[in-house]
DRENROKOL-913166 format. One line per 3 residues: number of its first residue (from 1); their letters; for each residue x, y, z of N, C-alpha, C, O, CB. Coordinates in steps of 0.02 Angstrom, whole numbers, padded with zeros to 5 digits, always signed. Atoms other than C-alpha are relative to their C-alpha. Glycine has a CB too. Example, Ala and Ser with C-alpha at 12.3 -4.5 7.8 and 13.67 -1.06 7.14 Angstrom:
<recs>
1) AS) +00045 -00059 +00000 +00615 -00225 +00390 +00045 +00060 +00000 +00097 +00059 +00033 -00050 +00001 +00062 | -00042 -00059 -00003 +00684 -00053 +00357 -00039 +00055 +00037 -00014 +00110 +00045 +00020 +00023 -00071
</recs>
This chain:
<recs>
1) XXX) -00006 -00044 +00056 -00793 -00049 +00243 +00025 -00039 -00062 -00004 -00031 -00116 +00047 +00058 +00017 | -00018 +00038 +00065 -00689 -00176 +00123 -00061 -00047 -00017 -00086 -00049 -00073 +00072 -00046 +00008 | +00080 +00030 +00017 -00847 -00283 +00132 -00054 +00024 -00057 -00077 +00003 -00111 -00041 +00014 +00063
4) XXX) +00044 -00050 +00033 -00952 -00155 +00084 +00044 +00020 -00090 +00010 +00018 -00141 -00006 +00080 +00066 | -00050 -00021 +00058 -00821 -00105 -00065 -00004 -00050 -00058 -00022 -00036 -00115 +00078 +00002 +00027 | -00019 +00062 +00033 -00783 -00294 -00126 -00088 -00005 -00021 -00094 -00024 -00079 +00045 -00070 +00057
7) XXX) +00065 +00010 +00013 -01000 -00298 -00129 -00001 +00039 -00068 -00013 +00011 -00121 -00051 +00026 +00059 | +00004 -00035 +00041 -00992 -00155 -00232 +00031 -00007 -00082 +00008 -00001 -00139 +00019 +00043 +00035 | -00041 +00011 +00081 -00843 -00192 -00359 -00044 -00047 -00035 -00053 -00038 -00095 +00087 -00040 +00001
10) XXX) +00042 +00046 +00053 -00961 -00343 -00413 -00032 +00053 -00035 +00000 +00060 -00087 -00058 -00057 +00032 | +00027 -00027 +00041 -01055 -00233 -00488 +00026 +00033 -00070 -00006 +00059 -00116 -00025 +00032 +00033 | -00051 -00015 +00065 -00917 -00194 -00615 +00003 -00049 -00044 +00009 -00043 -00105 +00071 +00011 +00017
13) XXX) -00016 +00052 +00036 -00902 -00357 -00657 +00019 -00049 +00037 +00019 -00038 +00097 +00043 +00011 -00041 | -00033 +00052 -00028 -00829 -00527 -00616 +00072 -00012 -00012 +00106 -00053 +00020 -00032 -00050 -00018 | -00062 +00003 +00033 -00675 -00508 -00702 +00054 +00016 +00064 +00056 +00044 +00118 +00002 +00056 -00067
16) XXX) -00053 -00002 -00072 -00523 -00530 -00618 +00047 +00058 -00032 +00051 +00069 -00093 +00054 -00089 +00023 | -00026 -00045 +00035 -00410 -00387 -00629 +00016 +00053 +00081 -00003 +00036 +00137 -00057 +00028 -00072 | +00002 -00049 -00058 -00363 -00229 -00503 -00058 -00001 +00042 -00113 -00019 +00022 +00005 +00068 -00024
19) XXX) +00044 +00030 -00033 -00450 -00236 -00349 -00031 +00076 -00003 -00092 +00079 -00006 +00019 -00044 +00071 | +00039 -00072 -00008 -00486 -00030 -00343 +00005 +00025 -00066 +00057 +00043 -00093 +00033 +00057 +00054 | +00018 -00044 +00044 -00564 +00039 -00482 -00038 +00076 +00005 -00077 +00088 +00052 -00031 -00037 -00031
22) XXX) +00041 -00048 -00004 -00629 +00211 -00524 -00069 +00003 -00011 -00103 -00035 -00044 +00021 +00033 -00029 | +00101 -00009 +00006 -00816 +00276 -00509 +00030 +00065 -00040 +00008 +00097 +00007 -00073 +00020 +00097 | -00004 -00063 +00036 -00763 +00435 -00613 -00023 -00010 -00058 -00012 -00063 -00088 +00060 +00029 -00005
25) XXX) +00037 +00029 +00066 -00869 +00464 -00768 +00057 +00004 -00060 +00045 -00015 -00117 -00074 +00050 -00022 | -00029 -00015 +00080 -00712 +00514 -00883 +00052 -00095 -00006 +00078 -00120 -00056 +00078 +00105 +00000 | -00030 +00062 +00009 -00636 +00331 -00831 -00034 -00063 +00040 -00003 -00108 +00068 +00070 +00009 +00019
28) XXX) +00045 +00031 -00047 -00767 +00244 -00746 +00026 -00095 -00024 +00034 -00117 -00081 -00102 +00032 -00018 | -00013 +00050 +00005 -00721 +00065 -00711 +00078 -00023 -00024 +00090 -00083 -00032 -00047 -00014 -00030 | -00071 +00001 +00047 -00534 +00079 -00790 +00032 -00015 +00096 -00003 -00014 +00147 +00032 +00104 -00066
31) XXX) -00034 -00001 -00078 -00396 +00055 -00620 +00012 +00067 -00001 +00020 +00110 -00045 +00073 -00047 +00019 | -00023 -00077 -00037 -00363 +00197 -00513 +00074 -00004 -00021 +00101 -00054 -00044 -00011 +00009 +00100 | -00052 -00012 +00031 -00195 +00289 -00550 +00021 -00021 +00067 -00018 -00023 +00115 +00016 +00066 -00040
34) XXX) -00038 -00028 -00065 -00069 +00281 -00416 -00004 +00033 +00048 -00001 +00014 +00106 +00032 +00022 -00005 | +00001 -00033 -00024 -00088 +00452 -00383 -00056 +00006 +00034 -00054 +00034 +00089 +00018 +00031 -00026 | +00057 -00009 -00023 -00279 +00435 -00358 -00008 -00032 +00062 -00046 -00013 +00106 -00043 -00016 -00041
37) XXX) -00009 +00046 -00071 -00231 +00294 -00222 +00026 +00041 +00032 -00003 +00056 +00084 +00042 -00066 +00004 | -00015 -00032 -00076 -00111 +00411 -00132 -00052 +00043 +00041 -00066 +00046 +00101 +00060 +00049 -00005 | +00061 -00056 -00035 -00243 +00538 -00108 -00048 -00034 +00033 -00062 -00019 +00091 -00043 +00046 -00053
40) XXX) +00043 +00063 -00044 -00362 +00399 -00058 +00009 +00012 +00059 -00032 +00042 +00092 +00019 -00078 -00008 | -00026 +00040 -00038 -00252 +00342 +00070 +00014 +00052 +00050 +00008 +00038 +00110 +00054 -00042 -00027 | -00003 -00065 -00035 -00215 +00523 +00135 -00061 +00015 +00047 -00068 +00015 +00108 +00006 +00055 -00052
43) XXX) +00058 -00017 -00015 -00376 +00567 +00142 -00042 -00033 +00072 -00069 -00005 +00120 -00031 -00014 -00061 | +00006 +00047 -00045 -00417 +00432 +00245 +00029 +00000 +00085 -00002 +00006 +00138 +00028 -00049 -00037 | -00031 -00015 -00048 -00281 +00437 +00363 -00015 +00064 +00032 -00015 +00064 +00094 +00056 -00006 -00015
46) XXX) +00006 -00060 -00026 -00319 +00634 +00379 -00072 -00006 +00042 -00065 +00018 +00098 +00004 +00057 -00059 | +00069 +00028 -00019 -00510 +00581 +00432 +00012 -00051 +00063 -00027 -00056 +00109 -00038 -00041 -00068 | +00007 +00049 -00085 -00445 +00444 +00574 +00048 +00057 +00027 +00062 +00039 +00085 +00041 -00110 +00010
49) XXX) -00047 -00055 -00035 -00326 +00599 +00626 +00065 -00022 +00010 +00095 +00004 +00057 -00025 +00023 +00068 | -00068 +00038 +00021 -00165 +00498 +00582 +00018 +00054 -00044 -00003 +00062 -00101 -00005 -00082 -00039 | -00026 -00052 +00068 -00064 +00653 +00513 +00068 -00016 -00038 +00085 +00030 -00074 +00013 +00082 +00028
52) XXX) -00058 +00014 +00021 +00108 +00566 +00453 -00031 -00076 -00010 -00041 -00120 +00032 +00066 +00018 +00049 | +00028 +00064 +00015 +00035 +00428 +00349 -00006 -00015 -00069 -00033 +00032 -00097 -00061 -00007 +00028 | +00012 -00009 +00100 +00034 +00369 +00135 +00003 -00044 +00005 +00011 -00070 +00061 +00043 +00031 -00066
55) XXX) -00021 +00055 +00033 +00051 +00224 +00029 +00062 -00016 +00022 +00072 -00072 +00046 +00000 +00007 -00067 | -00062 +00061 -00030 +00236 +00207 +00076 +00007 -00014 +00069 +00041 -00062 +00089 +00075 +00022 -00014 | +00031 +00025 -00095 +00182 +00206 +00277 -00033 -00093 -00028 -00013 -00145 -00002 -00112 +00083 +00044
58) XXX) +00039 +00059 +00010 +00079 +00057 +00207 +00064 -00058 -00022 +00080 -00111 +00005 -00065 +00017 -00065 | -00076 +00049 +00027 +00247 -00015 +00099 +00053 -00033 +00060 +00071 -00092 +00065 +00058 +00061 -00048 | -00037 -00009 -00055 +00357 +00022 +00259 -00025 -00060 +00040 +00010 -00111 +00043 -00008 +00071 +00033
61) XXX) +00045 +00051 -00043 +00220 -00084 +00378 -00004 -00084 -00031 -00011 -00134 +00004 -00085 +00035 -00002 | +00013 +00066 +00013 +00211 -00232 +00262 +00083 -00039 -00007 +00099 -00098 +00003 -00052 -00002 -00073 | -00085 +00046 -00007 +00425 -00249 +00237 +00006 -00011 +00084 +00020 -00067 +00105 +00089 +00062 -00033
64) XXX) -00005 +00031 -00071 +00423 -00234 +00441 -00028 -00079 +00022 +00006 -00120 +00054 -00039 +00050 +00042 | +00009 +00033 -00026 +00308 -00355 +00462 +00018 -00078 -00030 +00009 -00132 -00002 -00049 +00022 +00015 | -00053 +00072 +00051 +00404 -00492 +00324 +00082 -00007 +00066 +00120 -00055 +00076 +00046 +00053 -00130
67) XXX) -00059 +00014 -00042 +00544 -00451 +00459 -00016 -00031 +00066 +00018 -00076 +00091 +00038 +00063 +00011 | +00006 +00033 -00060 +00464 -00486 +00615 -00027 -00073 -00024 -00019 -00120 +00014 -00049 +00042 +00053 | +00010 +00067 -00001 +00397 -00636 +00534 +00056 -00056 -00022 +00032 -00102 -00054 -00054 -00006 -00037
70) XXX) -00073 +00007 +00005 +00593 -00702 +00518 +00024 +00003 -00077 +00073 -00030 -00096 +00020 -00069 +00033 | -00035 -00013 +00051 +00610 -00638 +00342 +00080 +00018 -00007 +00093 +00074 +00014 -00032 +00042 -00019 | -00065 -00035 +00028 +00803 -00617 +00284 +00001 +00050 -00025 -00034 +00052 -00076 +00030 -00027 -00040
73) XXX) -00011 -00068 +00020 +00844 -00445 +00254 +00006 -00014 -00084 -00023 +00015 -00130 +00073 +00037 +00043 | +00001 +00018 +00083 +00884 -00516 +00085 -00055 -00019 -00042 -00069 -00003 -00100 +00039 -00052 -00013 | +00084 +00019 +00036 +00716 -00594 +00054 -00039 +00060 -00015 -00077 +00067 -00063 -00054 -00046 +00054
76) XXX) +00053 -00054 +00011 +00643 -00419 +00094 +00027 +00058 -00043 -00006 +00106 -00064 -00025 +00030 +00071 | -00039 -00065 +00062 +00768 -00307 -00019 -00050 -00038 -00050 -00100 -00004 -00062 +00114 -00001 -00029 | -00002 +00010 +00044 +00723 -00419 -00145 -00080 -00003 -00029 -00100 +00002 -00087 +00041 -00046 +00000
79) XXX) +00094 -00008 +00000 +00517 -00422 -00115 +00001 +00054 -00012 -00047 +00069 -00047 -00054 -00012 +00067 | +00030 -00065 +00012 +00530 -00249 -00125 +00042 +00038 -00040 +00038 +00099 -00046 -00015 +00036 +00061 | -00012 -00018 +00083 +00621 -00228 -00275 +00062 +00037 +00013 +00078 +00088 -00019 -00066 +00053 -00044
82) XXX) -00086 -00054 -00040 +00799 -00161 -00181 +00062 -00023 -00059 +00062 -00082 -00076 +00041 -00046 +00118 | -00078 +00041 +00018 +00975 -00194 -00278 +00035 +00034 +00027 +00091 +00021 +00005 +00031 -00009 -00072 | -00060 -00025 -00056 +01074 -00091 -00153 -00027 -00008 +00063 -00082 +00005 +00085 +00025 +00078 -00004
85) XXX) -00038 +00021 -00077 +01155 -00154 +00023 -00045 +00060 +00023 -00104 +00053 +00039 +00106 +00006 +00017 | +00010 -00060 -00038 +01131 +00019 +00084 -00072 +00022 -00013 -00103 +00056 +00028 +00053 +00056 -00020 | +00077 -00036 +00003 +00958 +00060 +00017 -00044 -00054 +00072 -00076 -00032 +00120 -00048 -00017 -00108
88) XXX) +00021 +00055 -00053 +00907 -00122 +00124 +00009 +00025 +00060 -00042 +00039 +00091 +00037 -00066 -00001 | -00006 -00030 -00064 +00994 -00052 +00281 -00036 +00038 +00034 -00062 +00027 +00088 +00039 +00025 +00003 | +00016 -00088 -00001 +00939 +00140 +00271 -00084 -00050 +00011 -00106 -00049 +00069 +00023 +00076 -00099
91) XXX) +00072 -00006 -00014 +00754 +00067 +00259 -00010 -00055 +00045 -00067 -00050 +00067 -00047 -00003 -00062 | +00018 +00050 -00061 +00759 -00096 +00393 +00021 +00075 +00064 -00022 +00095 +00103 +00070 -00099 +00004 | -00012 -00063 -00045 +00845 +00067 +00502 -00081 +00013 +00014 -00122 -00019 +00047 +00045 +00074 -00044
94) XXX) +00071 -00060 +00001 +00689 +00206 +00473 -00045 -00061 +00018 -00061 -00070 +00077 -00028 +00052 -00092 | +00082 +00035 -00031 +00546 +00074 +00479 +00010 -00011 +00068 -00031 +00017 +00103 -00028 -00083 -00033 | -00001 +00048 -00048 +00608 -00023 +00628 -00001 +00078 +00066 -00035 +00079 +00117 +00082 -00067 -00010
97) XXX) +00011 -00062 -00037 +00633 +00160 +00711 -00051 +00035 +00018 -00066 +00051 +00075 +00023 +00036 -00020 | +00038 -00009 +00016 +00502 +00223 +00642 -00077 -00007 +00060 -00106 +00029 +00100 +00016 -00031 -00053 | +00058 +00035 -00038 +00357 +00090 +00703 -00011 -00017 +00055 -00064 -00039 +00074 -00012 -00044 -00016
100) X) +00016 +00027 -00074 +00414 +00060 +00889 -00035 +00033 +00024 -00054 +00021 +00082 +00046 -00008 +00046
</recs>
């Protein structure tokens, strides 16, 4: 499917820039919003029958896996944009709970 996708974006252009753009005619070719990604990403998940699933499921999955690959809790507050102890904790907690 990204195959098929990355085939397609050429057709926008060569330009380097966001990798998902819109096909909508009122912003055709401009980047998708945020919001248009969560729904994406929903959508998606609701279709493989994954019902507890978003963009921050996706966020969550990529700080876990900076940890199992022997990231410092500090390296990964700071990849993911943390300045509180306790926010770092609270979310190595939930994911690591979370994903077993």
């Amino acid at each position: 499917m990204l195959v098929r996708y990355l085939e397609h974006r050429r057709t926008f252009g060569n330009k380097r820039g966001p990798l998902f753009l819109s096909e909508s005619r009122l912003n055709y070719s401009d980047p998708i919003s945020i919001w248009s990604w969560s729904k994406i990403v929903l959508r998606i998940a609701r279709r493989a029958g994954v019902e507890r699933f978003s963009t921050h499921t996706l966020r969550h999955l990529c700080l876990t896996d900076l940890a199992h690959a022997g990231w410092d809790i500090h390296e990964i507050a700071s990849f993911a944009g943390h300045r509180s102890v306790q926010t770092r904790c609270s979310i190595s907690i939930s994911v690591d709970a979370t994903f077993r």
